[in-house]
N, C-alpha and C positions, 0 to 999 in steps of 0.2 A: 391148762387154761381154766379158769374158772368158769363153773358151770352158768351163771349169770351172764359173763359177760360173751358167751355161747349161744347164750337165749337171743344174744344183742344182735349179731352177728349173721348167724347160721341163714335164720329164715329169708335177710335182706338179701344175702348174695346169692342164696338160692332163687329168689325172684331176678334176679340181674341176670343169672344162668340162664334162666330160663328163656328172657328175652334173646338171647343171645343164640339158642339152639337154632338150626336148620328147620325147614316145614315140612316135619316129617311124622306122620299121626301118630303112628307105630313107636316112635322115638320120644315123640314128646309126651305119649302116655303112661309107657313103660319109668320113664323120667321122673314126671309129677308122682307116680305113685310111690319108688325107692327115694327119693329128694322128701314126700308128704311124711314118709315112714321115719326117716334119720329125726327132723324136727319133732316131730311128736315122741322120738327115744329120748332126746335132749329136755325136751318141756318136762314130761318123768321121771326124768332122774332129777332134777331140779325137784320136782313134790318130793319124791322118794329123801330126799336129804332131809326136807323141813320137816316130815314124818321122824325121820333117824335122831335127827337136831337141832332142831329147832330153826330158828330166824335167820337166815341169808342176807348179806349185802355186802357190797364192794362201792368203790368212788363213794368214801366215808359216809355210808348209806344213803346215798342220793339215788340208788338203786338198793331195792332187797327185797325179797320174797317171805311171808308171816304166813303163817298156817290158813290167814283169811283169802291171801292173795293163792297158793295152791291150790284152792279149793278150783279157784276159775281157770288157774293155769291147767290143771288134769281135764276140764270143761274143752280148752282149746286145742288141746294134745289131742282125746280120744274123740271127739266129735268133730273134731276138724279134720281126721285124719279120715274117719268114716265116711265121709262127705267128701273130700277130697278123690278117694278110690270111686267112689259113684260119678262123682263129675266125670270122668274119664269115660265112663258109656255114655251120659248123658250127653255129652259134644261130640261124643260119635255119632247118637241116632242125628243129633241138630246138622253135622257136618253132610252125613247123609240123607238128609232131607232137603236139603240146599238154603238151611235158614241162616248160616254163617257159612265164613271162611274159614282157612286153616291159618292165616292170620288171627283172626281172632279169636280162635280156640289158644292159641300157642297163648296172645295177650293175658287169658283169662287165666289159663295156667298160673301163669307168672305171677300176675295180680293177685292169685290167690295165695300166695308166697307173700308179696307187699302185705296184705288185708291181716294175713297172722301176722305178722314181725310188729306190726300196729297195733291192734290184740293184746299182745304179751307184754309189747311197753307201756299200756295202760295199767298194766297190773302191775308190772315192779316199779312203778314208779314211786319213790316215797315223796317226793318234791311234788305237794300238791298243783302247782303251776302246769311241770312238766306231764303232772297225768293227766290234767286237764286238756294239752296240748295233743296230747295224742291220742284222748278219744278223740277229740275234732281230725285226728288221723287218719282214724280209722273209716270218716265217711269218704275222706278223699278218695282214701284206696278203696273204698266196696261199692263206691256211687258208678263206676266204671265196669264193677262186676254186673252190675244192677242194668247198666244198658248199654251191655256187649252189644246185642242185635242193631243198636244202631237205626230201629224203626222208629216210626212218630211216638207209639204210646208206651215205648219203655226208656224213651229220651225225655219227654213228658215225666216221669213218674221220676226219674234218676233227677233230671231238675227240682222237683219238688222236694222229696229227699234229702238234697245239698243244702239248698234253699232255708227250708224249716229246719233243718238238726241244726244249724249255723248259725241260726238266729236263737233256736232253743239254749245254745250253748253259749248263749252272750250273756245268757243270763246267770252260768254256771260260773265263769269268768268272773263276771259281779261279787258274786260269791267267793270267790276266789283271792281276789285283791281285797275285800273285805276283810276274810277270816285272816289273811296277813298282817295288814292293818292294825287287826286287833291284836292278834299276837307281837306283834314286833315292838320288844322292848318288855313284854310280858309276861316271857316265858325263858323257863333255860335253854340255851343253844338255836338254831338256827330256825326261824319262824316260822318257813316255807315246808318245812320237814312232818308228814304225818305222823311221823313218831312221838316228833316233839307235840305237834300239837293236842294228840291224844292225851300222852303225860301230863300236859297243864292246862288242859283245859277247864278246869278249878277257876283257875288264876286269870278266865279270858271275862270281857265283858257282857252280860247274858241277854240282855239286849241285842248285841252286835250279834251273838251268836245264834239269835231265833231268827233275825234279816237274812243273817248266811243259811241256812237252813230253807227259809221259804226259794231263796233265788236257788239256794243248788238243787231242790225238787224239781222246778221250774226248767232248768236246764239240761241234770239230767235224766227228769222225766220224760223231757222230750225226746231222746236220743234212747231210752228205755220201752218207750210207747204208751207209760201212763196218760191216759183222760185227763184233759180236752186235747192235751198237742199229741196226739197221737194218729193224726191225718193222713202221716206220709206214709204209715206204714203197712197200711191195706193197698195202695196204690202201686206201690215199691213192689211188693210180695206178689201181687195178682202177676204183675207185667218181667219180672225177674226169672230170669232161669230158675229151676226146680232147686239147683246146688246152690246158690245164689242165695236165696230164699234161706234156706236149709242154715247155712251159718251165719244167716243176719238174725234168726229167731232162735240159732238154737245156741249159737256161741255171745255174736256181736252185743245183743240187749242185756246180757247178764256181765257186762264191762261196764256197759254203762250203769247198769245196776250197782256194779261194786260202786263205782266213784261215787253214787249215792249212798251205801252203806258207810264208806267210809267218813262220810260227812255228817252221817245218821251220831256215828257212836262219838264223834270228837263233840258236836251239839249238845247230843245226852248226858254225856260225862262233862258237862260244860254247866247245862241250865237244867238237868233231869231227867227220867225217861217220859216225862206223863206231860211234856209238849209236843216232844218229837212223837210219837204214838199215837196223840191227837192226830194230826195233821197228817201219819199215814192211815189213819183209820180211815179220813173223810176222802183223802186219793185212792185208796183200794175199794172203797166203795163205790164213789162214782165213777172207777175203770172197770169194776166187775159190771157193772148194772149196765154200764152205757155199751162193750161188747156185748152180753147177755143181748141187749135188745135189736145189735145190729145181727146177731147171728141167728136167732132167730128168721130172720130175712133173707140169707143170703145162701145162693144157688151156686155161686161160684165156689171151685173147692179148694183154690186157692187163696180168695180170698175168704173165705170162710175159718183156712188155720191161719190168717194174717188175724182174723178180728179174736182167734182164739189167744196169738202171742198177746195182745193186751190184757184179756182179761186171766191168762197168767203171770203177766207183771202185775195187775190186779191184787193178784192173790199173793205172790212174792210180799208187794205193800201193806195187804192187811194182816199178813203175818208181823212183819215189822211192828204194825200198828197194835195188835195183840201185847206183842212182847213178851217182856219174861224170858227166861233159859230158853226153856220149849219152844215157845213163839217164834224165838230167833232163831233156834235150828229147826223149825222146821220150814222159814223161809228162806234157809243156806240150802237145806234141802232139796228145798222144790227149784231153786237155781238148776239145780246137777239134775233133777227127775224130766224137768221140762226142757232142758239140752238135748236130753237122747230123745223124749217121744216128739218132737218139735222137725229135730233133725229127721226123724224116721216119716213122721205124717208128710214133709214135703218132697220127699224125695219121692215117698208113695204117688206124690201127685204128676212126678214124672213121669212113673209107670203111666198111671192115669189117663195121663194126656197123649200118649203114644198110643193105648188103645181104643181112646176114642176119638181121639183129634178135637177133644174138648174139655173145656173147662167147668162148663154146664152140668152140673147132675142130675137135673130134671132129661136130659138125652143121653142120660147111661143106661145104667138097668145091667144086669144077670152077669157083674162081674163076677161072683164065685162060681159059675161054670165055664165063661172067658179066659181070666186071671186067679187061679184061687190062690195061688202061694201070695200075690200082690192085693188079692182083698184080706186073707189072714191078716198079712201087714196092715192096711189100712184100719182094719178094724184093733189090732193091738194099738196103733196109735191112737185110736178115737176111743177104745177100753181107758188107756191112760189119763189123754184129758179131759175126759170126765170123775175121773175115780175112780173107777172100776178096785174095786179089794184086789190083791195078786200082782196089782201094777203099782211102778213108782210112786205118780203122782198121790194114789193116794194114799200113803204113810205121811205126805207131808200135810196133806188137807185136812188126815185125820189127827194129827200131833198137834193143827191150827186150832180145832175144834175142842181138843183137851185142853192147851193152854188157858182159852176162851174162858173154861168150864172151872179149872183153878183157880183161875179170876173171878170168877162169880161175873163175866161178863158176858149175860146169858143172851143181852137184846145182840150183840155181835154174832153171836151164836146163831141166832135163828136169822140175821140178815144176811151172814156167810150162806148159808144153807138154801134158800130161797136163793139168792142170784146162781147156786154151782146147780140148783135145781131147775131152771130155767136153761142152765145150760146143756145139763144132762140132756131135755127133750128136746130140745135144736138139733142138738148134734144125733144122736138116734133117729130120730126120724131122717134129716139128709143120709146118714149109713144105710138105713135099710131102703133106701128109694135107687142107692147108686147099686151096692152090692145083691140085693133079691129081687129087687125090683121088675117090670118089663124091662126091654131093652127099647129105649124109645129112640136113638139117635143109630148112624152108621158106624160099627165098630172096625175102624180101621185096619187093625193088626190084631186078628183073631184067635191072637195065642200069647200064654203066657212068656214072663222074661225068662234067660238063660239064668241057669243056676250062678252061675259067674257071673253075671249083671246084676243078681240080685242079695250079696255075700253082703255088701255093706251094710243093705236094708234089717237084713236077718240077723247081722253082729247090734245094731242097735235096739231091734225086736228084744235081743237074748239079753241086753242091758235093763231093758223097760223091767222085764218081770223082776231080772238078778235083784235089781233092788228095791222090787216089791214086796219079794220074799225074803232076801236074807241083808244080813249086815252086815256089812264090809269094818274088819275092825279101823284098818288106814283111815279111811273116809270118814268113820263116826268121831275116827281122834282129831281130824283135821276140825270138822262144827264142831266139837266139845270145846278147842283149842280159840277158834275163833269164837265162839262167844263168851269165853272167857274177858278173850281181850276186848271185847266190846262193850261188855259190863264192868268194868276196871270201876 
């Protein structure tokens, strides 16, 4: 059977199984984690081919996978899978804390089965329509992960959420029937088809193509978390389970990112790169500046890395907006750098909340003699999303600032600089208040997690440096690859 239409497949029925099991904790953890494991062997072998040979597709490419679409598919495999095996303690401690059911540990399971198979059809879908259709998929299925608990203020946020990405994405829609429009009758071969569209978008009208552009920002900036519609996703994030959290910032927003790139490069290759590059420069800026200023503020440690996933789609944007080779890959880059520390910072906060029974970090204090394997963690992930040398994130912020410098685009340069420095001391100071700090709040569970509770954390830890410090040649050939095809 083809490995695509395995992609199509695998993860749905595995969600339907899963509804279907007995309420058995034992049974249905053991489950989600061999069922998390196969899907994430399949997603793999899937990149591993477009590495081997290039471009996939099957139902006369109405489905197919490009070295740009792998990049995010290996995103959903390895950080979904990592996140997945955690979820599994984290609905344990919930189950036995009496904050859920075993109903609806089993639901969440499951859904988290639906939320990839959603996921991954956003990525292969060539048929601009049908991608569009199923990012708005993917809120269905994860607005349910988001308010499992079923209480007032994660039913609240999970509303919001639906609410706003649903309306953000009427506008992506707009965009959508538009750049058809344009094309149809325009171009060779089928008009809905991103392939085709890229190919000719020479031949499209450039006018029509700067309109599709503004609305597909607009729509899926919203669903990405780019400033101003970027509302629902501190609310979402605070009140969402830790695992929840973990692949809506570290998987879900770099999907909707794609379907923004992908409408980036058919625009550019349509009307040039120096409109599309405008217009991320002025979104990455006022996304960096406007978290910057909320983070600074904020005490919560959840939503503290909710206001961080913006102002790394931020940075994602004003890479774009840079542009250039470099520019480009180094905001493919920081896709995959901000996946792993995104995923690790939230899950961290799981730990978190178990040891203090808060969200607060003005009432922690002295987690490195409490927790220290789970402050190392914390603080690798807050090394990362700031920069720290040795970590991911920054080879990509550092690649953003050479582009810049190639450019001779120095005043970018110093406004990049200034808001990741503003970020830098936000964020150091809440670390060192939770981690060194007094202990100012009741530390609930006065000991660290099991080495087995905390495998997943540590597999993403060892991710964060891995590609801090070396360079994977697959992955550098897959951004080489894709931004070739972006600069056509």
């Amino acid at each position: 059977m083809d490995i695509l239409l395995l992609i199509l497949i695998v993860p749905f029925v595995f969600g339907i199984l899963m509804f279907l099991m007995p309420l058995n904790f034992k049974l249905l953890k053991n489950l989600h984690i061999f069922l998390s494991l196969i899907v994430s062997v399949v997603l793999l072998t899937a990149v591993g081919k477009v590495v081997d040979g290039g471009e996939l597709h099957i139902f006369h490419q109405f489905i197919f996978l490009d070295s740009l679409g792998a990049i995010f598919l290996s995103l959903i495999a390895i950080t979904g899978l990592l996140v997945n095996i955690y979820a599994t303690t984290y609905m344990k401690w919930e189950l036995e804390e009496g904050h859920i059911t075993l109903k609806e540990v089993k639901n969440y399971f499951a859904l988290s089965f639906i939320f990839t198979w959603t996921m991954a059809l956003s990525v292969l879908c060539n048929n601009i329509a049908f991608m569009w259709a199923a990012i708005e998929a993917t809120t269905l299925a994860s607005v349910f992960l988001v308010a499992v608990k079923k209480d007032k203020k994660s039913t609240e946020s999970g509303y919001k959420y639906i609410v706003l990405c649903s309306i953000g994405l009427a506008f992506a829609l707009y965009a959508t029937i538009l750049l058809y429009s344009a094309a149809n009758g325009n171009i060779d071969g089928e008009a809905m088809l991103y392939t085709n569209l890229l190919a000719n978008a020479a031949n499209l009208d450039p006018m029509a193509l700067k309109l599709v552009f503004i609305f597909a920002l607009i729509g899926f900036g919203t669903k990405a978390g780019l400033a101003p519609t970027h509302t629902w996703l501190p609310d979402v994030h605070a009140e969402g389970p830790a695992p929840t959290s973990a692949l809506l910032s570290g998987v879900l927003l770099k999907c909707a990112m794609l379907g923004l790139i992908r409408y980036y490069a058919v625009v550019a290759n349509g009307v040039g790169f120096d409109f599309v590059q405008t217009v991320m420069i002025i979104s990455g800026t006022l996304t960096l500046f406007i978290s910057a200023f909320f983070l600074i503020r904020q005490h919560n440690v959840k939503r503290m890395f909710a206001y961080h996933s913006v102002a790394h789609m931020g940075v994602i944007a004003f890479g774009l907006g840079v542009g250039g080779a470099i520019g480009l890959f180094a905001a493919l880059f920081h896709c995959a750098a901000h996946s792993f520390t995104k995923a690790l910072a939230f899950c961290s906060t799981g730990n978190i909340a178990r040891i203090y029974g808060t969200k607060d970090m003005t009432k922690m204090g002295g987690m490195i003699r409490i927790a220290p394997i789970t402050a190392v963690l914390f603080g690798i992930a807050i090394c990362s999303l700031v920069g720290v040398p040795g970590f991911a994130i920054f080879v990509s912020e550092f690649l953003i600032f050479k582009a810049a410098a190639i450019g001779g685009q120095y005043i970018l340069m110093g406004i990049f600089a200034v808001a990741l420095a503003i970020i830098f001391i936000a964020d150091f100071s809440h670390f060192f208040l939770a981690t060194f700090g007094k202990v100012e709040g009741e530390v609930v569970h006065n000991s660290e997690m099991k080495l087995s509770e905390n495998l997943p954390l540590l597999g993403l830890a060892i991710l964060i440096v891995a590609f801090g410090v070396w360079q994977f040649d697959s992955f550098t050939f897959l951004l080489d690859e894709s931004v070739k095809s972006i600069m056509k």
